[in-house]
N, C-alpha and C positions, 0 to 999 in steps of 0.2 A: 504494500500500500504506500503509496508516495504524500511525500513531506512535503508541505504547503510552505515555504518561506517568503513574507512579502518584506519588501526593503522601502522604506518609510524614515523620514523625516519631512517635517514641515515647509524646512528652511529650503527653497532654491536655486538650485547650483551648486548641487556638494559631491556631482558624479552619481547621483541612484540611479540614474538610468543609466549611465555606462556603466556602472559597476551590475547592476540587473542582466545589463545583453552580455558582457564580455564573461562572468558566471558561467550563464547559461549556456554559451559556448564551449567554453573551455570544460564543462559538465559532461556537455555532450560528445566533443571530443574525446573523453577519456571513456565513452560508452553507455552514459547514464541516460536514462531515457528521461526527455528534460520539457515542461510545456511552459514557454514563455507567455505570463499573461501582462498587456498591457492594461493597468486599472487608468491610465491618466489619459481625459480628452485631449491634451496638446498629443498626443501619441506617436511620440517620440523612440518609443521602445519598439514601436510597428517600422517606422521609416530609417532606423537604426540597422533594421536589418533586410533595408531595401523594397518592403510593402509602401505602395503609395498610402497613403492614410487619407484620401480621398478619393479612394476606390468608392466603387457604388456597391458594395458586397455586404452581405452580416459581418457586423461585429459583437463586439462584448456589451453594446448596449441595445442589441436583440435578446442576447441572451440575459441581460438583467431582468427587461422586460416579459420575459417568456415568449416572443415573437419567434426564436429562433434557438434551435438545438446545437447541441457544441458541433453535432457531424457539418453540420452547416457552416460553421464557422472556422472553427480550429482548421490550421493550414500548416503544411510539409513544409519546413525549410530542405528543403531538397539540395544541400551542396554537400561537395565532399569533404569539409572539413568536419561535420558533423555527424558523419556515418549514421547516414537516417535515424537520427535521434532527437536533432531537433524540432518542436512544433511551437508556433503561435498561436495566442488568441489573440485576437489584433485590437485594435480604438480605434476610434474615429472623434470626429469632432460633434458629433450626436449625440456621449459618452457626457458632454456637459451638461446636458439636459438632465443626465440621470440624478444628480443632485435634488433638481426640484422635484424630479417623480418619485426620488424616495420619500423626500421630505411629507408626503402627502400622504402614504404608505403608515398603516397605523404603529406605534412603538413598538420594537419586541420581533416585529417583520422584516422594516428594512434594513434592520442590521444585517441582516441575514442572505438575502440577494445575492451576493457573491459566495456565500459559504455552501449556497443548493445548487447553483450553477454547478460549483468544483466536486462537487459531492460523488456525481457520475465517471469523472475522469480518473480520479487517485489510480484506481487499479491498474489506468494505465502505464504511469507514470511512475518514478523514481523521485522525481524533485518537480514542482509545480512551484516556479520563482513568480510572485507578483509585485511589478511596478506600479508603486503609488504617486496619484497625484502628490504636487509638493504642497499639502495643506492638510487641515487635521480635520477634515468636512465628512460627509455622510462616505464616500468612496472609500476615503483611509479605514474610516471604520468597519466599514463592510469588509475591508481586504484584512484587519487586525483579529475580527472576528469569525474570518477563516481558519488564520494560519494557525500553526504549530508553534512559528517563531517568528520572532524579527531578524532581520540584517538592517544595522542602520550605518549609512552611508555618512563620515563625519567629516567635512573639508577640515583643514589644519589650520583656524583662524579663531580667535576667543568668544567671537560673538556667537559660532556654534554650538558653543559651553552651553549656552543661556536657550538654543533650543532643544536641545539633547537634554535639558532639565523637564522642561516643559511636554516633551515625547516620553519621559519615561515617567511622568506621571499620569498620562492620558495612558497608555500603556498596564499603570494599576489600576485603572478604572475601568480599561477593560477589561481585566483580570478575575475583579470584584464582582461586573453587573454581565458581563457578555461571554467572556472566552477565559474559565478556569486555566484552561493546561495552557495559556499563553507565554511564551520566554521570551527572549533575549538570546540569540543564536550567536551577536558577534557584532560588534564596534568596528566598522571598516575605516582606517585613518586618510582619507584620498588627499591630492592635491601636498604631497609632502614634500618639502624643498630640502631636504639633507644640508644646505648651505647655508639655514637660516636657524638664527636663537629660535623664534618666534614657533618652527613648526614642533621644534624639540621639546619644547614648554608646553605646547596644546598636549602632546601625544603623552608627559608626564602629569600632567593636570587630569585627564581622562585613566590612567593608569591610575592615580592615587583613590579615583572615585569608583571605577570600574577595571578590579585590574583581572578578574576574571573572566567577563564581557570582551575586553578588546582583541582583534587578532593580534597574532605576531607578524603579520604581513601586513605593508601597510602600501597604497599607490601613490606612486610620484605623481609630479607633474609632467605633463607628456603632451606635446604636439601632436604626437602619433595616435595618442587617447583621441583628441579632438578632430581632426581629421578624419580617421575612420568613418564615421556616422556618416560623411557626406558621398560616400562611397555608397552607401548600405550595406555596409561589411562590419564583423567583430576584429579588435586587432591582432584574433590569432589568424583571421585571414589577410586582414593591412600588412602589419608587422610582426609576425612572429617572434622575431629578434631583438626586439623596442623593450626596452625598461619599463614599459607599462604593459605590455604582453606576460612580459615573465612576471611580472607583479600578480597577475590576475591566473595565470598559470600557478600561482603557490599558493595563491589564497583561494582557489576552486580547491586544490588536495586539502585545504587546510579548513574548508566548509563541509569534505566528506567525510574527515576525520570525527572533526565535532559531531556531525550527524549520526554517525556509527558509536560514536561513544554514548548519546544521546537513546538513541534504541538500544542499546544495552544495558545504559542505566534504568529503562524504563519497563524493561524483560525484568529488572531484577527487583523491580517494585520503588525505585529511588528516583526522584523527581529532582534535575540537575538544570541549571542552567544554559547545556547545551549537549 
């Protein structure tokens, strides 16, 4: 049965979306059967991996809606870096709508919306990663109240601090009223500049608050990161060789690790962090 992880924060422009697509790749390259789902109407994790996102086709807000079944939607990425592993569920900009249509949706339901969608797939899947809008709205919550766990995407700057506070408190309220088994899978540190006091200070400051949350793998800053996207490629297909490739190549073994320790601890009846 495959593990829901959605990657959420508030703040935008901390790398969740690339750190979501290049994952997912790098997941599915090593053989894991992997369903990328885009939660966010700018749907950027759709055109990240070369879907127009103004396609005329079902998306993920047919499927909110119940207009449309995942066979309908869910789409091959069909290249060979992925060895038929990877899949989308894609966004569109209709996907904005969904906010107000949940809003309307009596309490108690539209949390839930994304959690009855994904309910049918798990079986197929190994790892079900969801890209969340950058805001703490009806979507985020829908995606928080799926998953198993978070990955939270942390750029290396202080004013991060202050929403990564404010996420991991929305995070216990999930916890409390919506999604018992909800964790914290792993503090990803992006945007690191090795050359600078300033990154060195964010990533000891998150360490002294969360030093069990953070990976040990953290992503640089990288050209080749930003770039990629405009491709419609992952940078294991840009650059394989790029400082942000091999970042995201150690920190996928190092999100399977967690995972494996994670169901183990939970075969043994111990409820762990990750």
């Amino acid at each position: 049965m495959g593990k829901i992880y959605c990657f959420a924060n508030q703040k935008g422009g901390v790398g969740k979306t690339t750190t979501a697509v290049n994952l997912a790749g790098y997941l599915a390259a090593g053989g894991h059967r992997v369903l990328l789902v885009d939660d966010d109407s700018q749907a950027n994790a759709t055109s990240s991996l070369g879907v127009d996102k103004l396609r005329d086709e079902p998306s993920l807000y047919d499927m909110l809606t119940g207009e449309a079944s995942a066979a309908d939607v869910v789409l091959k990425v069909d290249r060979p870096a992925f060895r038929r592993c990877l899949d989308l569920l894609p966004s569109s900009v209709d996907l904005a709508g969904a906010e107000v249509e949940l809003a309307a949706r009596p309490q108690g339901e539209r949390e839930y919306r994304l959690k009855r969608a994904l309910e049918p797939l798990k079986a197929n899947y190994d790892y079900i990663l969801v890209d969340c809008p950058p805001s703490l709205g009806l979507l985020t919550l829908n995606a928080l109240s799926a998953a198993d766990a978070v990955i939270i995407p942390l750029q290396c700057e202080y004013l991060a601090l202050e929403g990564l506070m404010q996420l991991t408190n929305t995070i216990s309220l999930v916890l409390t009223g919506l999604n018992k088994s909800l964790s914290i899978l792993g503090i990803v540190m992006t945007m690191y500049d090795s050359r600078t006091n300033l990154s060195a200070q964010v990533v000891n400051e998150v360490k002294n608050h969360f030093p069990r949350e953070i990976f040990d793998n953290m992503v640089p800053r990288s050209v080749r990161l930003s770039e990629a996207p405009s491709y419609g490629l992952t940078i294991l297909e840009y650059d394989p060789h790029s400082r942000g490739a091999l970042a995201y190549a150690a920190l996928a073994e190092e999100v399977v690790a967690r995972s494996q320790a994670r169901t183990t601890d939970y075969a043994r009846g111990v409820r762990t962090h990750a």
